[in-house]
Gaussian input, Z-matrix of N, CA and C with variables (Angstrom, degrees):
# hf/3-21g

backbone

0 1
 N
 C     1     B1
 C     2     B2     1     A1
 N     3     B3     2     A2     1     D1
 C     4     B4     3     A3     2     D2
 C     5     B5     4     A4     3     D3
 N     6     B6     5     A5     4     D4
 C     7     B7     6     A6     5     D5
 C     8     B8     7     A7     6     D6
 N     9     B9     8     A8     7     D7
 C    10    B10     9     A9     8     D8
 C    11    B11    10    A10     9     D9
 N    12    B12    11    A11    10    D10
 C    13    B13    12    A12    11    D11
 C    14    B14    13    A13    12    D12
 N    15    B15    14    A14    13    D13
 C    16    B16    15    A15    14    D14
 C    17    B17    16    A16    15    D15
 N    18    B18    17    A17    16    D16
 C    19    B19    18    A18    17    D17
 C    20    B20    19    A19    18    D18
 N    21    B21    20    A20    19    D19
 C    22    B22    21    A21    20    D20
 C    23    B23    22    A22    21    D21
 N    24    B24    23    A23    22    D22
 C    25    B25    24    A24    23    D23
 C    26    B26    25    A25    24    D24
 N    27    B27    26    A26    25    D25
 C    28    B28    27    A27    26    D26
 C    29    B29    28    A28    27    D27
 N    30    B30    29    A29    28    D28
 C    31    B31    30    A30    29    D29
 C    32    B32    31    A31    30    D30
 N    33    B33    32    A32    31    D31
 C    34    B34    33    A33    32    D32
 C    35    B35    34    A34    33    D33
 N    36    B36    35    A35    34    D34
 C    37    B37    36    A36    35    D35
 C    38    B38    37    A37    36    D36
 N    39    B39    38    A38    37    D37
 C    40    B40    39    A39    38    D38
 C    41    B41    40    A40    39    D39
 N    42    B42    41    A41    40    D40
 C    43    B43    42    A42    41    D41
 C    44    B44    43    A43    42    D42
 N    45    B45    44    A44    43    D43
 C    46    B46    45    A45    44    D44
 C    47    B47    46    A46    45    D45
 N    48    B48    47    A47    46    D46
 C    49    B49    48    A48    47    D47
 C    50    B50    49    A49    48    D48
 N    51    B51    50    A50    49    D49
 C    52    B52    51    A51    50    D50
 C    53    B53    52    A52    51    D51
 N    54    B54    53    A53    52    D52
 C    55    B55    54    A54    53    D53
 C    56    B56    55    A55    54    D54
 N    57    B57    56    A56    55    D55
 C    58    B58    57    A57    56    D56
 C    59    B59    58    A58    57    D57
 N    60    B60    59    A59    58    D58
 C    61    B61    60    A60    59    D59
 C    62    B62    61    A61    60    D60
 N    63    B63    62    A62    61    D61
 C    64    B64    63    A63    62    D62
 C    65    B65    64    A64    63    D63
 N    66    B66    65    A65    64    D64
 C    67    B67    66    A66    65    D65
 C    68    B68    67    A67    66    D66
 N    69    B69    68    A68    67    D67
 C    70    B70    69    A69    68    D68
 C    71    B71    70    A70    69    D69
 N    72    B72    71    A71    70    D70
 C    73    B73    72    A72    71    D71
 C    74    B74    73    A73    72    D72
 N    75    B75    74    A74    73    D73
 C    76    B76    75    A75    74    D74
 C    77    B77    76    A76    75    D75
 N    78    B78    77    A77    76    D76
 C    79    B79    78    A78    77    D77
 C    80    B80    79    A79    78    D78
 N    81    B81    80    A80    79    D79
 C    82    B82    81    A81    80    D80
 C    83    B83    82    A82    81    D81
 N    84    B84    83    A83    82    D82
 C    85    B85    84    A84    83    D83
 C    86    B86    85    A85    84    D84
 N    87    B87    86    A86    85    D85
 C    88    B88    87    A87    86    D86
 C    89    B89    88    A88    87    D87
 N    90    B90    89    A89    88    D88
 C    91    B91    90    A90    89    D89
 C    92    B92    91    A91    90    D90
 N    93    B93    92    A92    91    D91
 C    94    B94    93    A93    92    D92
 C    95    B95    94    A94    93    D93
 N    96    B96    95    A95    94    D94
 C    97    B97    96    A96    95    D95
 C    98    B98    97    A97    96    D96
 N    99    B99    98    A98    97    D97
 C   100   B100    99    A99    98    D98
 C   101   B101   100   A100    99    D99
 N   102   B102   101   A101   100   D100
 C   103   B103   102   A102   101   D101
 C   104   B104   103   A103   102   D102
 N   105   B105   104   A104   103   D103
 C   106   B106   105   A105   104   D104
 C   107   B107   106   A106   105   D105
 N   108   B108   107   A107   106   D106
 C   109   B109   108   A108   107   D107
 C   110   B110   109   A109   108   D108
 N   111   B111   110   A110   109   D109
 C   112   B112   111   A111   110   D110
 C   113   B113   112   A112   111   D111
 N   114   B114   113   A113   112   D112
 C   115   B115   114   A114   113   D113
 C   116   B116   115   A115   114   D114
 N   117   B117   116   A116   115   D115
 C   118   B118   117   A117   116   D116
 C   119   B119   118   A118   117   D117
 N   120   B120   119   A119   118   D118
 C   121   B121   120   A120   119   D119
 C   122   B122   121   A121   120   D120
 N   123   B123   122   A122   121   D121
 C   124   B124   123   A123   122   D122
 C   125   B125   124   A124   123   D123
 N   126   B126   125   A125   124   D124
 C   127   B127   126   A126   125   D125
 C   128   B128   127   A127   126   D126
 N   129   B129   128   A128   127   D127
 C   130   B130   129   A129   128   D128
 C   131   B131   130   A130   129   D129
 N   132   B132   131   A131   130   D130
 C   133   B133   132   A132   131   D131
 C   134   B134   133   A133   132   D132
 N   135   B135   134   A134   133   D133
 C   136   B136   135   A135   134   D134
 C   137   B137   136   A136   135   D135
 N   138   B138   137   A137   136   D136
 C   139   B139   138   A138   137   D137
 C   140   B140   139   A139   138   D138
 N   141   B141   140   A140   139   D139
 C   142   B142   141   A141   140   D140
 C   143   B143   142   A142   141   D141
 N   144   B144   143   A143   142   D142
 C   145   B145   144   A144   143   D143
 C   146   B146   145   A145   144   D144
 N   147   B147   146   A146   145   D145
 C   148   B148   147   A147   146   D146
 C   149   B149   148   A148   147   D147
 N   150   B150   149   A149   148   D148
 C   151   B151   150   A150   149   D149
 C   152   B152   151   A151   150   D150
 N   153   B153   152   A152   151   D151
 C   154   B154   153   A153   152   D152
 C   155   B155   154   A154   153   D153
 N   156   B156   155   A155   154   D154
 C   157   B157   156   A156   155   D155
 C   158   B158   157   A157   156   D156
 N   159   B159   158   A158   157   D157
 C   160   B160   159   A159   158   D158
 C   161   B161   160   A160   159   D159
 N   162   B162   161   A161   160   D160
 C   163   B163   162   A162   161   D161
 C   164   B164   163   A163   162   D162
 N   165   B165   164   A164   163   D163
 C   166   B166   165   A165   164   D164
 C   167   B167   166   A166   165   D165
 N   168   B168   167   A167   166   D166
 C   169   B169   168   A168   167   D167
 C   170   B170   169   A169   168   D168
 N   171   B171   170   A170   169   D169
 C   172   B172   171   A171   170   D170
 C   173   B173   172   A172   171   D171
 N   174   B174   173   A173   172   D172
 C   175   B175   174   A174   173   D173
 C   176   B176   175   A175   174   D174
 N   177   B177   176   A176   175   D175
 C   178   B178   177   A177   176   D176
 C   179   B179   178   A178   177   D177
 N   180   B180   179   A179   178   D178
 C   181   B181   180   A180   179   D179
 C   182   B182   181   A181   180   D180
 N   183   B183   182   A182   181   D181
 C   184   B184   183   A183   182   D182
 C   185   B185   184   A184   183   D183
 N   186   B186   185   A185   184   D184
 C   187   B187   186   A186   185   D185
 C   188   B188   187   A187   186   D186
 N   189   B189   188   A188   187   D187
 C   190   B190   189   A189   188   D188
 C   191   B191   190   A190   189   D189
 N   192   B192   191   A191   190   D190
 C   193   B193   192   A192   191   D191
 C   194   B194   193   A193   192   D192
 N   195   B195   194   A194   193   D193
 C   196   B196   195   A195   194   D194
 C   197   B197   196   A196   195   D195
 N   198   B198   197   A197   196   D196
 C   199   B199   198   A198   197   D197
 C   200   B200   199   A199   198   D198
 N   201   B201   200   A200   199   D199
 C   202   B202   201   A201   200   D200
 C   203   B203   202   A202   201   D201
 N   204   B204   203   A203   202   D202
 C   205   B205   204   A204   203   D203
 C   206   B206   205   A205   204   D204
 N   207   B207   206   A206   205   D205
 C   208   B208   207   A207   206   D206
 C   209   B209   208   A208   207   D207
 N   210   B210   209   A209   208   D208
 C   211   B211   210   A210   209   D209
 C   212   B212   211   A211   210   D210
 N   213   B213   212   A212   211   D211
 C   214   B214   213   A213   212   D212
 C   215   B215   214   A214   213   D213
 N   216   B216   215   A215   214   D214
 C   217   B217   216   A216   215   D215
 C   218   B218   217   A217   216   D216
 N   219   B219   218   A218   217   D217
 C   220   B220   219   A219   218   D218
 C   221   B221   220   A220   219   D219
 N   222   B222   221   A221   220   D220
 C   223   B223   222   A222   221   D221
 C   224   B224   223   A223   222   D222
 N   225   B225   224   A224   223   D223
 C   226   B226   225   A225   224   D224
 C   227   B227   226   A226   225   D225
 N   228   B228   227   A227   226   D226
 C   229   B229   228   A228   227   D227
 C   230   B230   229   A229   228   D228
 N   231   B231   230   A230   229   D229
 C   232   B232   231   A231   230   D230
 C   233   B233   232   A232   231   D231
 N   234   B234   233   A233   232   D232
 C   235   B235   234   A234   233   D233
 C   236   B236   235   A235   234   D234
 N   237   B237   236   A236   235   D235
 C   238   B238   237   A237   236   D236
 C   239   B239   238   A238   237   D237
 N   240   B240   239   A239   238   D238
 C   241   B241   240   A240   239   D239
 C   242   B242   241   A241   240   D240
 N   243   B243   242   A242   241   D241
 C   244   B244   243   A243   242   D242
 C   245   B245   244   A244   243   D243
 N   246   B246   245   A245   244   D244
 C   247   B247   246   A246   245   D245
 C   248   B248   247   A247   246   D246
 N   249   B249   248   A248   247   D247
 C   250   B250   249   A249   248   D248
 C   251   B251   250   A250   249   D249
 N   252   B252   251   A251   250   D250
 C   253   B253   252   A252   251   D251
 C   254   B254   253   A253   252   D252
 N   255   B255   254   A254   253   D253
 C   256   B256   255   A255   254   D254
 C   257   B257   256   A256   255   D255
 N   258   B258   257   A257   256   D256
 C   259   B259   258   A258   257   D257
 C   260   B260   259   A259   258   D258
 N   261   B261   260   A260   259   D259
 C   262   B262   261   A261   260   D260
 C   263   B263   262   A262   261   D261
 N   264   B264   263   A263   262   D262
 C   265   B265   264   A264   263   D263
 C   266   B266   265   A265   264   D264
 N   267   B267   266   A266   265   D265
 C   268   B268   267   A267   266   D266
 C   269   B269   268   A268   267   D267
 N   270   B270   269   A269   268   D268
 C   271   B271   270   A270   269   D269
 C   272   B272   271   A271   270   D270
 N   273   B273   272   A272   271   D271
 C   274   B274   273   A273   272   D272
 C   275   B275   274   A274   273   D273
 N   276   B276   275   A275   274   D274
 C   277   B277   276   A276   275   D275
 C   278   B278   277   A277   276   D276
 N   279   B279   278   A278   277   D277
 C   280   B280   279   A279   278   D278
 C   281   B281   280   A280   279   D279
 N   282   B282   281   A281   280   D280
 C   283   B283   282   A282   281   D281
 C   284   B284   283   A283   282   D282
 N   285   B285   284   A284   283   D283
 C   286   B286   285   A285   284   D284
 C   287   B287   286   A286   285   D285
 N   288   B288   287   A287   286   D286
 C   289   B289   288   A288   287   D287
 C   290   B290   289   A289   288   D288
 N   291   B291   290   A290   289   D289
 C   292   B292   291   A291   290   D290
 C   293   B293   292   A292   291   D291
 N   294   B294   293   A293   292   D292
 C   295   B295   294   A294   293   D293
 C   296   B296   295   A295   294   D294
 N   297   B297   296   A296   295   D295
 C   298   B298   297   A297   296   D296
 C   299   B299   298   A298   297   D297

   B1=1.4525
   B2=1.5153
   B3=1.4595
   B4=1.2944
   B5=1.7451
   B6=1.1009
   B7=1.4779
   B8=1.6990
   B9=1.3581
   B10=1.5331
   B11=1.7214
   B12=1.5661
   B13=1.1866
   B14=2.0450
   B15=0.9207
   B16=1.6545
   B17=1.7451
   B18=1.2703
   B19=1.7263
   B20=1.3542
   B21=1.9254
   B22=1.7167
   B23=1.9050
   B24=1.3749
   B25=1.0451
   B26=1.2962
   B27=1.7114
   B28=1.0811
   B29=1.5526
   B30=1.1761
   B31=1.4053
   B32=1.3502
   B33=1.7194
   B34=1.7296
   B35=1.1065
   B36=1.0066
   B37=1.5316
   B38=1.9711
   B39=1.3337
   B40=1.4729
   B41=1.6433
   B42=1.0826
   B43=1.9749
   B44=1.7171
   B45=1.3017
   B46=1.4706
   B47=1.5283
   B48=1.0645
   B49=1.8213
   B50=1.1542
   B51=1.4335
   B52=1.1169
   B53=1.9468
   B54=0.8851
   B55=1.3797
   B56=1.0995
   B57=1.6208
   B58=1.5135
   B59=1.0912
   B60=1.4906
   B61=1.2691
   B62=1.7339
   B63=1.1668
   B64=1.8387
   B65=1.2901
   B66=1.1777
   B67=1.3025
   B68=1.5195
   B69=1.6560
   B70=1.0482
   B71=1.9392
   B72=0.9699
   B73=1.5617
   B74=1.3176
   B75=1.8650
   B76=1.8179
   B77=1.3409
   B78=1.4112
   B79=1.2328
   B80=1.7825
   B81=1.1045
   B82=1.5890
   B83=1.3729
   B84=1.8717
   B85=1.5905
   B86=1.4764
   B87=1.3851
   B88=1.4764
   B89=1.3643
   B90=1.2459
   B91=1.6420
   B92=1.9144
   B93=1.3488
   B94=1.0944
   B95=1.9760
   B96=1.1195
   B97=1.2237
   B98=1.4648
   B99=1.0698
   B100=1.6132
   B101=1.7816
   B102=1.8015
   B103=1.0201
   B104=1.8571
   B105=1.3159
   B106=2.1876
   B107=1.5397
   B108=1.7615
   B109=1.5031
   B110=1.4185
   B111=1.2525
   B112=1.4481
   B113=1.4621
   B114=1.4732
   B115=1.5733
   B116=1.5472
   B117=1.4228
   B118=1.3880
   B119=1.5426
   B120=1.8460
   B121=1.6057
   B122=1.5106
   B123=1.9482
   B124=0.9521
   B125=2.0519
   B126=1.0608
   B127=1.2627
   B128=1.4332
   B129=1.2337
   B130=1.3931
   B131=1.8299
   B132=1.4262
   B133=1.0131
   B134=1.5756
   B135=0.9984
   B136=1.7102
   B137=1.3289
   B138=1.1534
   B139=1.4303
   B140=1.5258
   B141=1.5053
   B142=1.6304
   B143=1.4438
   B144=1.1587
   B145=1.5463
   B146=1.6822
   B147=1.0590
   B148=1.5437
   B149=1.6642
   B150=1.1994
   B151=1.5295
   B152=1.4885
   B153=1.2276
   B154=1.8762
   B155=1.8237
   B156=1.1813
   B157=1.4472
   B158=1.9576
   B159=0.8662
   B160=1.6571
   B161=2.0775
   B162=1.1674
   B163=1.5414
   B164=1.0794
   B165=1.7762
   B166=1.6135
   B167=1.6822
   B168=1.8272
   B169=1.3696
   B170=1.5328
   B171=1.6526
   B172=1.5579
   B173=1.2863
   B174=1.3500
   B175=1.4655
   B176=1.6390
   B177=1.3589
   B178=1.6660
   B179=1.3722
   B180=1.4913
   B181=1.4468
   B182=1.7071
   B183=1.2493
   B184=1.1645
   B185=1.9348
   B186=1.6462
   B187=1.6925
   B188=1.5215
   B189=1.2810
   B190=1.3816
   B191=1.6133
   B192=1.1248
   B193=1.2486
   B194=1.6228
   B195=1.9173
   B196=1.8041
   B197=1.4032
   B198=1.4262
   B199=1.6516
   B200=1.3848
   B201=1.5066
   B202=1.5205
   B203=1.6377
   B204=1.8664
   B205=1.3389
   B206=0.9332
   B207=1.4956
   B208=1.2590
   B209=1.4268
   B210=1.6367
   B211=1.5064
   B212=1.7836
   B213=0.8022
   B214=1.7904
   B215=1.5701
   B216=1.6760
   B217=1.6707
   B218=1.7800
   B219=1.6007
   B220=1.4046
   B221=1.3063
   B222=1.5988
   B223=1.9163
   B224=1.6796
   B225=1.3277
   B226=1.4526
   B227=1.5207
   B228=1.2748
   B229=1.6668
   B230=1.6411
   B231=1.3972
   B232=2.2685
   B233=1.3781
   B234=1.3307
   B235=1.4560
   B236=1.6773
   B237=1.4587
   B238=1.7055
   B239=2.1195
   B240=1.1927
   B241=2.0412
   B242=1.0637
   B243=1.5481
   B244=0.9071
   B245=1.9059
   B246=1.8777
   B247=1.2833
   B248=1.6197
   B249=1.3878
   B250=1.8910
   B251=1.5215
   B252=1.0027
   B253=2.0057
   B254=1.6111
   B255=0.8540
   B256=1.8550
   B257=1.5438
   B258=1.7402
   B259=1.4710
   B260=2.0619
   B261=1.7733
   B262=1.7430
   B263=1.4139
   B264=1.4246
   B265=1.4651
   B266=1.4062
   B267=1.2296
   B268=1.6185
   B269=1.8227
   B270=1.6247
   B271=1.9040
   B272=1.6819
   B273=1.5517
   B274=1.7673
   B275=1.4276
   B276=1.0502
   B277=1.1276
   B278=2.0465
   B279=1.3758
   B280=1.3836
   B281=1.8619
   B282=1.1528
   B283=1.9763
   B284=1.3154
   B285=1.3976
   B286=1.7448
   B287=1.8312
   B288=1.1709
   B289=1.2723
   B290=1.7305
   B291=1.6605
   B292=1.3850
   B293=1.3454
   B294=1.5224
   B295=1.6770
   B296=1.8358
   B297=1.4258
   B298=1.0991
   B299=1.9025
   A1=108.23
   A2=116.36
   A3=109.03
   A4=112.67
   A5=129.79
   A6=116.55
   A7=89.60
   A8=116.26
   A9=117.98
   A10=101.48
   A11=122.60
   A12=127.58
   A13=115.91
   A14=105.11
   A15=109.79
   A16=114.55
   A17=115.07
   A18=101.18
   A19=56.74
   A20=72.49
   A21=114.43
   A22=135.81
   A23=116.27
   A24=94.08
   A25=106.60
   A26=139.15
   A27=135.26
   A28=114.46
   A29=121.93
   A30=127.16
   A31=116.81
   A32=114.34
   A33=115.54
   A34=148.82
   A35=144.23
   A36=154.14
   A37=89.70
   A38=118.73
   A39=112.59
   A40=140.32
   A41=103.57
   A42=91.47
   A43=95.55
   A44=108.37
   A45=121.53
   A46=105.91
   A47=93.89
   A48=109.84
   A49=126.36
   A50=149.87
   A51=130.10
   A52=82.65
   A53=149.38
   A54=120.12
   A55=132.28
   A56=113.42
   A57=115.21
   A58=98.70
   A59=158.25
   A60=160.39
   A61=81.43
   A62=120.58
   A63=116.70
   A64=123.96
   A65=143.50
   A66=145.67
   A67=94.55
   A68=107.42
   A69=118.74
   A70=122.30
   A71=123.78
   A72=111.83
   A73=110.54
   A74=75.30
   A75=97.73
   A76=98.16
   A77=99.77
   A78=98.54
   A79=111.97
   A80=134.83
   A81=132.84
   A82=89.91
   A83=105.27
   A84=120.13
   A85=114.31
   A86=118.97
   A87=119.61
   A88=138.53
   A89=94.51
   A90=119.49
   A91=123.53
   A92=139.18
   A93=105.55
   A94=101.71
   A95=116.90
   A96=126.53
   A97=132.04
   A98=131.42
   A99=122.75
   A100=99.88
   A101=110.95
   A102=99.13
   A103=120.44
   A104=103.62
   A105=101.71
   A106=61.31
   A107=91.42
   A108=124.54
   A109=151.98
   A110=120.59
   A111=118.14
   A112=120.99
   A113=105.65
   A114=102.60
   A115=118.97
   A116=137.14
   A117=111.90
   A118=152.43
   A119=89.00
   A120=96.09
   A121=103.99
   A122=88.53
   A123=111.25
   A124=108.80
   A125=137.95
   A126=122.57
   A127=102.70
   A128=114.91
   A129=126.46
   A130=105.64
   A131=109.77
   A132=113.83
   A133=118.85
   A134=104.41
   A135=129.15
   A136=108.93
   A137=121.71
   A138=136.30
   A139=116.51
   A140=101.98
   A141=111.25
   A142=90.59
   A143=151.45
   A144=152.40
   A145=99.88
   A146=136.33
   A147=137.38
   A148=111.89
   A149=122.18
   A150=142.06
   A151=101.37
   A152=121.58
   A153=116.78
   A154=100.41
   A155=97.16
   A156=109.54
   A157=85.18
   A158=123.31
   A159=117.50
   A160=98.72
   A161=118.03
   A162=115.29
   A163=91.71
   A164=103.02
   A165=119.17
   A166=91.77
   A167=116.87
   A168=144.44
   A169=80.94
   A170=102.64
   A171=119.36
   A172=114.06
   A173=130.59
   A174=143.77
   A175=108.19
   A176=103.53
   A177=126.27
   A178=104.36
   A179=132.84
   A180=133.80
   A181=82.72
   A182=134.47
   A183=154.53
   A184=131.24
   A185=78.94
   A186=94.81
   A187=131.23
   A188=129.49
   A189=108.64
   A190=96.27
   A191=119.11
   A192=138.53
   A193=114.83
   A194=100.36
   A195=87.78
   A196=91.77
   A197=101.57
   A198=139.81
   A199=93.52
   A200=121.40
   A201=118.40
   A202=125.82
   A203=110.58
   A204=112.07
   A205=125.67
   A206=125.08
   A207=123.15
   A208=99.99
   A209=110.98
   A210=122.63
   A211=94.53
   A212=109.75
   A213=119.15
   A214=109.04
   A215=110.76
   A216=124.81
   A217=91.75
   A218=125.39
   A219=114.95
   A220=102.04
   A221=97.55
   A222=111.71
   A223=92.25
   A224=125.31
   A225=132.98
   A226=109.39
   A227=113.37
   A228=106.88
   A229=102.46
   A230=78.20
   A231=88.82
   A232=95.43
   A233=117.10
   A234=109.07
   A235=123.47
   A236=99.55
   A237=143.30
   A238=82.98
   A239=98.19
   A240=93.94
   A241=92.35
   A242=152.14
   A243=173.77
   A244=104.18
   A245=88.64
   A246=77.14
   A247=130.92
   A248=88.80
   A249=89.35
   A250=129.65
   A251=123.98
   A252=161.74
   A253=81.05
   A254=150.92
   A255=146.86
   A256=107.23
   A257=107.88
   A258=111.38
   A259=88.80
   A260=104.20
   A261=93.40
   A262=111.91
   A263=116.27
   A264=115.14
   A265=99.75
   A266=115.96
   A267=97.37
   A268=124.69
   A269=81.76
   A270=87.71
   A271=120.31
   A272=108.63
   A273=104.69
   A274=111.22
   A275=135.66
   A276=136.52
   A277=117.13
   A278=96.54
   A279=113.47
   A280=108.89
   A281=95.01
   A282=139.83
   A283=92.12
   A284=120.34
   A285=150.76
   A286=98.45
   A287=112.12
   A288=118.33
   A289=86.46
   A290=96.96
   A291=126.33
   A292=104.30
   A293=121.08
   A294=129.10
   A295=103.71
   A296=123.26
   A297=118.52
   A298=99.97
   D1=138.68
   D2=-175.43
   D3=-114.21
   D4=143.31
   D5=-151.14
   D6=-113.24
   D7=161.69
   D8=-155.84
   D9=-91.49
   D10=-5.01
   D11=146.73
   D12=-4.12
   D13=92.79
   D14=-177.13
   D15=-91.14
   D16=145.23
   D17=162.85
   D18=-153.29
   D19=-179.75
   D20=178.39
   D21=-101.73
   D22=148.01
   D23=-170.30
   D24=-122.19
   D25=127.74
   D26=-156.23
   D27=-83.83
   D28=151.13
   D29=-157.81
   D30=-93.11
   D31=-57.79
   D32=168.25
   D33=-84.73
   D34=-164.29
   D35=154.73
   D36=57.51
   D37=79.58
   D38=145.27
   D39=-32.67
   D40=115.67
   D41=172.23
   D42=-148.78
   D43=-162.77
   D44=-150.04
   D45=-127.14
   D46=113.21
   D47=157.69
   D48=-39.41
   D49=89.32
   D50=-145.58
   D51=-96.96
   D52=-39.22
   D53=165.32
   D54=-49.66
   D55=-41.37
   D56=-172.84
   D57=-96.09
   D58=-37.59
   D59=149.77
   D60=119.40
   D61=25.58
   D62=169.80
   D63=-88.75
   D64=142.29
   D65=173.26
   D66=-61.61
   D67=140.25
   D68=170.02
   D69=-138.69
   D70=112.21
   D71=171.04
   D72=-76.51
   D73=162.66
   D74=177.35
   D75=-159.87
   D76=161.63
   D77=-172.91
   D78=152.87
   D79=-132.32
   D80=174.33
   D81=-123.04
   D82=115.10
   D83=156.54
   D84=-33.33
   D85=132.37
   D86=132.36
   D87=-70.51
   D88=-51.57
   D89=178.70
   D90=-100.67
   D91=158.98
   D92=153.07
   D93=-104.21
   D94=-173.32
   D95=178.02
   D96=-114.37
   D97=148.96
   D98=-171.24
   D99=-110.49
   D100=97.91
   D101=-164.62
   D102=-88.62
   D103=161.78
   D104=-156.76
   D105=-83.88
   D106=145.34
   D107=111.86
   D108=-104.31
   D109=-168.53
   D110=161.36
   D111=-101.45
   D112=154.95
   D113=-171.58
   D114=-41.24
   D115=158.05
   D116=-171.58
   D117=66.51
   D118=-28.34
   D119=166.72
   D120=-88.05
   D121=168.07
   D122=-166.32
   D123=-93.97
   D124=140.71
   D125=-172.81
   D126=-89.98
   D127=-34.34
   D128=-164.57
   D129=-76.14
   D130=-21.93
   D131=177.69
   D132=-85.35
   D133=-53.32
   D134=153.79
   D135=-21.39
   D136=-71.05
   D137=-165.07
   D138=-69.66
   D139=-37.86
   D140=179.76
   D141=-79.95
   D142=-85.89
   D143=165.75
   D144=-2.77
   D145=-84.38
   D146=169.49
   D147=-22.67
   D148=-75.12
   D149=171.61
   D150=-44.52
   D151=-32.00
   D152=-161.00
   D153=-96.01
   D154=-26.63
   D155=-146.58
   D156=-114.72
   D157=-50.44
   D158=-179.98
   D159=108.04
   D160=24.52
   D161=178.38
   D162=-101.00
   D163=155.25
   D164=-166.06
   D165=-93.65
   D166=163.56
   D167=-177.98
   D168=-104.26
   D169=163.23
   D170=131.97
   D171=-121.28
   D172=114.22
   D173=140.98
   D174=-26.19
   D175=143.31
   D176=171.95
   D177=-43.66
   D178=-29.68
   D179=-146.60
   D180=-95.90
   D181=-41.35
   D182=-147.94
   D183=68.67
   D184=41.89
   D185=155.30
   D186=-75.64
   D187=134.34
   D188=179.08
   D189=-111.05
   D190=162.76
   D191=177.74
   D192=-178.75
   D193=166.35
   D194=164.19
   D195=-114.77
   D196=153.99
   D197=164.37
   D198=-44.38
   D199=118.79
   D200=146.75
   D201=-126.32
   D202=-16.77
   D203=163.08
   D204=-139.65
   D205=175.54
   D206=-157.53
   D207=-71.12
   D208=145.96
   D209=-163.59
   D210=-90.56
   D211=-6.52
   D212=-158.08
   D213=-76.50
   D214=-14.17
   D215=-160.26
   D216=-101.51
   D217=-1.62
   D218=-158.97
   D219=-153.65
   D220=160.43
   D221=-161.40
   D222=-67.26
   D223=157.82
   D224=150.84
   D225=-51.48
   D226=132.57
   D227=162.30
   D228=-72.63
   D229=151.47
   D230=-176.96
   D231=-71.02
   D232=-73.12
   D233=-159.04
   D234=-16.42
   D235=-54.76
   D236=-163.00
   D237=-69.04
   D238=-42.59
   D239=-173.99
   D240=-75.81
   D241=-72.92
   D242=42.33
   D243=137.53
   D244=-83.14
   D245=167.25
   D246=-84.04
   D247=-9.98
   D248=172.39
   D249=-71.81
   D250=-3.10
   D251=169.01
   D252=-97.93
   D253=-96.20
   D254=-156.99
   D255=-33.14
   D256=-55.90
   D257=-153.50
   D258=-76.23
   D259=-44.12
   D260=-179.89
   D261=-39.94
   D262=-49.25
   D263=-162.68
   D264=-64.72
   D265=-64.80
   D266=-155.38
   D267=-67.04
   D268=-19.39
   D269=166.11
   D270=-91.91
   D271=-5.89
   D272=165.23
   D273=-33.04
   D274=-47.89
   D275=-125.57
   D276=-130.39
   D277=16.97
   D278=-150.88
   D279=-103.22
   D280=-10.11
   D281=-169.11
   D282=-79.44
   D283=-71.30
   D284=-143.02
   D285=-60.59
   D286=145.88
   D287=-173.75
   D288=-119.17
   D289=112.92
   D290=151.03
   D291=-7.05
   D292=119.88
   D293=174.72
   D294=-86.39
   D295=141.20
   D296=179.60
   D297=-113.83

């Protein structure tokens, strides 16, 4: 389940993960991001761990980046709303005990 928890993911100047060996930007956010988790995790935990520590997120859209500012100053990326409005809808309803 992915929780609607947003940060941002920076746009320029590419360089290299020396753990993940992944391209990574940085630079001044456009967007912030709605980052995936795993069932049970925590996003808020995730994200501060990423930001503290310098390890990259993946966003719903499937951007990776690390968290460096507050997501709170910038629009949601759609994609990232997009499917997070998709996955609510089709699991609203997954709770509900069958009407006879």
């Amino acid at each position: 389940m992915t929780t609607p928890l947003t940060t941002i993911q920076p746009d320029i100047a590419e360089r290299t993960d020396e753990r993940t060996e992944e391209d990574l930007r940085t630079g001044e956010p456009k967007v912030a991001h709605i980052v995936r988790t795993e069932p049970g995790e925590s996003a808020v935990a995730k994200v501060t761990e990423a930001r503290v520590y310098g390890y990259p997120v993946e966003a719903l859209c499937g951007e990776r980046f690390v968290p460096q500012r507050d997501p709170k100053q910038l629009p949601v990326c759609q994609v990232c709303k997009e499917i997070y409005d998709l996955y609510r809808a089709v699991n609203e309803n997954l709770h509900e005990t069958p009407r006879s």
